[in-house]
Backbone as CSV, one residue per row, in Angstrom:
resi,resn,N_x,N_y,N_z,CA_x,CA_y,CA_z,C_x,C_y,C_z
1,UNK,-26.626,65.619,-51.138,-27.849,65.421,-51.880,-28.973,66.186,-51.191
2,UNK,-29.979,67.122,-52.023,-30.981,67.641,-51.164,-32.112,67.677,-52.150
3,UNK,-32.719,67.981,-51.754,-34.254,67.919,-52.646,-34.466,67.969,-53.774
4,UNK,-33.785,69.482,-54.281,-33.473,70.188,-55.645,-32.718,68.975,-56.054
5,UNK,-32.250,68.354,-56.105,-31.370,66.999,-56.880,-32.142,66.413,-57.200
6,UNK,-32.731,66.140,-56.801,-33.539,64.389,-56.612,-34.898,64.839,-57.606
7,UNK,-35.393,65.830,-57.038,-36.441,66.465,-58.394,-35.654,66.399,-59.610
8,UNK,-34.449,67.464,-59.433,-34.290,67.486,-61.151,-33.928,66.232,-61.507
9,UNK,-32.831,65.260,-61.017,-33.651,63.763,-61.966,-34.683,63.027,-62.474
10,UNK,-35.868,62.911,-61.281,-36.534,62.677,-61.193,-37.335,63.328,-62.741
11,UNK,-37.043,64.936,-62.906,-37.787,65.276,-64.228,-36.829,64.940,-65.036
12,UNK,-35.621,64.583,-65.468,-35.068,63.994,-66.430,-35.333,62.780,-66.765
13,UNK,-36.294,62.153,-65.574,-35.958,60.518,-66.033,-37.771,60.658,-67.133
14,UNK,-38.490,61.764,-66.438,-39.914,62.132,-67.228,-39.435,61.581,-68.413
15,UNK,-38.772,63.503,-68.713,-38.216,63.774,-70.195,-37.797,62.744,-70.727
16,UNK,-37.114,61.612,-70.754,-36.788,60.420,-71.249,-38.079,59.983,-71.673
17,UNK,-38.925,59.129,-70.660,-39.812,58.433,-70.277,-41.112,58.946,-71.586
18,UNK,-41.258,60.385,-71.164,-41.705,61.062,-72.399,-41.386,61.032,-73.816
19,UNK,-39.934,60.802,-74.376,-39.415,60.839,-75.744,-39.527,59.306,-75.864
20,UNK,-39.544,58.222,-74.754,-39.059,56.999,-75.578,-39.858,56.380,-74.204
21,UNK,-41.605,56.081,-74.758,-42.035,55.337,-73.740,-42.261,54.296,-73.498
22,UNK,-41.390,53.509,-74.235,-41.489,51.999,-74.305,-40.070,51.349,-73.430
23,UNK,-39.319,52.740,-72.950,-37.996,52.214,-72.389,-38.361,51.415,-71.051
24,UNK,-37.491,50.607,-70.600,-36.926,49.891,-69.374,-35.659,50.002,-69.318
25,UNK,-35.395,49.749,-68.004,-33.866,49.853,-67.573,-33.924,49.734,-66.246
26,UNK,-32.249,49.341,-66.009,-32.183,49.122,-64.606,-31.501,50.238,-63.794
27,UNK,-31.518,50.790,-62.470,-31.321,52.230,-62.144,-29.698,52.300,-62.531
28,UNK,-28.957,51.160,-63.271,-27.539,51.866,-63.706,-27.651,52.179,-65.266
29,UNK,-28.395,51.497,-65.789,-28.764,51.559,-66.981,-29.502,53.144,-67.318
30,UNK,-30.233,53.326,-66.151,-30.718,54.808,-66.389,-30.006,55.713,-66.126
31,UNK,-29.018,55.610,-64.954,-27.664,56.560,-65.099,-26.905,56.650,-66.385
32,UNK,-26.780,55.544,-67.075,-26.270,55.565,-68.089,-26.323,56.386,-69.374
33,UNK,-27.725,55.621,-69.264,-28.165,55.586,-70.933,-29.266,56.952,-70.826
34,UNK,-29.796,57.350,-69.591,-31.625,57.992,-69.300,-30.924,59.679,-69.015
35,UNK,-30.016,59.579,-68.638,-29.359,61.186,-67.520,-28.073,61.501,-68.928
36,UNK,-27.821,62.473,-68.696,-27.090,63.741,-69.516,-25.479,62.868,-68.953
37,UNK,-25.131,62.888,-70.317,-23.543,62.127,-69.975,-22.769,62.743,-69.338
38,UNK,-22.102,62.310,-68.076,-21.178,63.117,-67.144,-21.992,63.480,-66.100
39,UNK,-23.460,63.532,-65.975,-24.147,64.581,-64.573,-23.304,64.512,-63.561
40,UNK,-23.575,64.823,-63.281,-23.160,64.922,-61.448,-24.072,64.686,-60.498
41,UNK,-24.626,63.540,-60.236,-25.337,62.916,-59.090,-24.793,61.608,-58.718
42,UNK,-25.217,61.471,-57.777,-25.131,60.686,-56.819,-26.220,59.313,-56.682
43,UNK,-25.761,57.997,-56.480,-26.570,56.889,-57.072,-27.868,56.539,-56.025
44,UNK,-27.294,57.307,-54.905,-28.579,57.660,-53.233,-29.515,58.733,-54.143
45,UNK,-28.887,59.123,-54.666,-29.827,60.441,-55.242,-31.083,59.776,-55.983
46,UNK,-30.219,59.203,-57.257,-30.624,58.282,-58.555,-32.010,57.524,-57.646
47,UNK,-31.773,57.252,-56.681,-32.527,55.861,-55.975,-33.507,56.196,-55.660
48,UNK,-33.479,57.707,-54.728,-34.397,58.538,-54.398,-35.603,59.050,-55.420
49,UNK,-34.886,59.355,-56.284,-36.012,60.234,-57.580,-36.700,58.925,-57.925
50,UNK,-36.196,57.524,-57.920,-36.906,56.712,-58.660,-37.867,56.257,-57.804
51,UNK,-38.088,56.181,-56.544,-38.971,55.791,-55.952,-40.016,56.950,-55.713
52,UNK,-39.713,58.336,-55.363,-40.156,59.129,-56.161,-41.294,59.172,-57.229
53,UNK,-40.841,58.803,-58.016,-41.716,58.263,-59.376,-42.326,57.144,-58.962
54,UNK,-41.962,55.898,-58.561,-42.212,55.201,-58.130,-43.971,55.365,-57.194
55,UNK,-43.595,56.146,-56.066,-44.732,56.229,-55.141,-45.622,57.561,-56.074
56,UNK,-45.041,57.918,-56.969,-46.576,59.123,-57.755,-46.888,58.327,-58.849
57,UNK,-46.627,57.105,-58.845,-47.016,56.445,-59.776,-47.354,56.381,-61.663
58,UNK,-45.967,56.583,-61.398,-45.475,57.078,-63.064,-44.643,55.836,-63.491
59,UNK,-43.797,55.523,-62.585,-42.937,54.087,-63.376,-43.375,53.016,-62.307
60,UNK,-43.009,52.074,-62.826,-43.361,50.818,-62.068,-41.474,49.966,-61.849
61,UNK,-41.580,49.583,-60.896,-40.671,48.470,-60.841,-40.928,46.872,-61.000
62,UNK,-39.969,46.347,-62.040,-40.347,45.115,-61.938,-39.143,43.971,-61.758
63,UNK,-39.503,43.662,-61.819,-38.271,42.245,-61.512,-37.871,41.350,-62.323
64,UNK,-36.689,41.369,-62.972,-36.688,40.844,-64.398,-36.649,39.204,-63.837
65,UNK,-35.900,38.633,-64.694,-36.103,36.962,-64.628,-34.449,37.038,-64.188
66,UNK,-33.268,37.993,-64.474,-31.961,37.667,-63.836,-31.875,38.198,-62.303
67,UNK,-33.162,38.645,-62.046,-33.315,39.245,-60.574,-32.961,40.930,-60.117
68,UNK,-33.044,41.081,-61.454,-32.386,42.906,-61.145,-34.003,43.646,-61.356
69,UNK,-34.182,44.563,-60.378,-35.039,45.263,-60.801,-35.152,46.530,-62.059
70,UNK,-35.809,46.450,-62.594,-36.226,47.476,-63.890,-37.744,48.271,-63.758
71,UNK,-36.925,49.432,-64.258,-38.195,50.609,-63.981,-38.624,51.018,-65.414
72,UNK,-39.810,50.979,-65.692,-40.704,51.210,-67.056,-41.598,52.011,-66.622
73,UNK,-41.875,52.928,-67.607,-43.236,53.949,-67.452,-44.712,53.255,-67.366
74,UNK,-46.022,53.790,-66.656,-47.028,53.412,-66.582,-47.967,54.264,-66.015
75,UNK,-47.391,55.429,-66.898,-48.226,56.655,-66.688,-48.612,56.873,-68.011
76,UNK,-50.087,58.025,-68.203,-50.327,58.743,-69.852,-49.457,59.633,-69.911
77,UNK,-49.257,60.117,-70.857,-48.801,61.736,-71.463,-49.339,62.813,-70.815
78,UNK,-50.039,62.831,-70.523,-51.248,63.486,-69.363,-50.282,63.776,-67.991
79,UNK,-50.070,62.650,-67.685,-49.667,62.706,-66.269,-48.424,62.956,-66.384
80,UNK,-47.558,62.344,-67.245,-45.652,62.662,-67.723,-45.797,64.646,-67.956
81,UNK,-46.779,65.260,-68.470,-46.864,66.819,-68.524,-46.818,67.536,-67.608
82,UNK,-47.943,67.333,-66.602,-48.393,67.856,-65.510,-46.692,67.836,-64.721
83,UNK,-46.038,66.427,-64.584,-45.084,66.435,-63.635,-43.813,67.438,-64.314
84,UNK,-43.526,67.183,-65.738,-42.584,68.109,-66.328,-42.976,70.017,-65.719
85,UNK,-44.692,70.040,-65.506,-44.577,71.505,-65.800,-45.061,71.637,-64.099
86,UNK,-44.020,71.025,-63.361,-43.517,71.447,-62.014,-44.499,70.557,-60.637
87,UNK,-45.218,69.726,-61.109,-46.358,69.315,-59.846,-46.075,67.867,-58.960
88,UNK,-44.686,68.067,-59.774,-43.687,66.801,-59.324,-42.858,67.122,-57.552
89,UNK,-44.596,66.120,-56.507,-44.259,66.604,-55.118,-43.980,65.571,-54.493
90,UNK,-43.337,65.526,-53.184,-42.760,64.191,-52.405,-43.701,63.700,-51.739
């Protein structure tokens, strides 16, 4: 896993986040259902990009009521752009 990974999820989970911004999910649920069927990453990776997002403050984590955490957007369109058109930094 190296940098270049963890970004390009990280902008896939945007691109999602961007088409459907009302989604939640939990980080297997976003492997699942959020990433290109089959990718090839790694779930250290997955973990990485989300906190990632996480600390630039685009998704939030929350804590459902069965105790699993879930990540939802809580950024504008504004800010989901800027990171698609590359300003997405660690």
């Amino acid at each position: 896993m190296d940098e270049a990974e963890v970004k390009a999820i990280a902008r896939a989970i945007v691109s999602h986040l961007k088409a459907k911004p009302l989604a939640s999910d939990t980080q297997m649920g976003i492997a699942q259902w959020w990433l290109q069927p089959g990718g090839e990453f790694s779930d250290e990776a997955l973990g990485k990009a989300l906190e990632l997002l996480r600390r630039s403050g685009v998704i939030e984590e929350v804590l459902a009521t069965d105790g699993r955490k879930r990540y939802r957007r809580c950024s504008s369109d504004v800010e989901l752009e800027a990171l698609l058109n590359g300003e997405l930094r660690r």
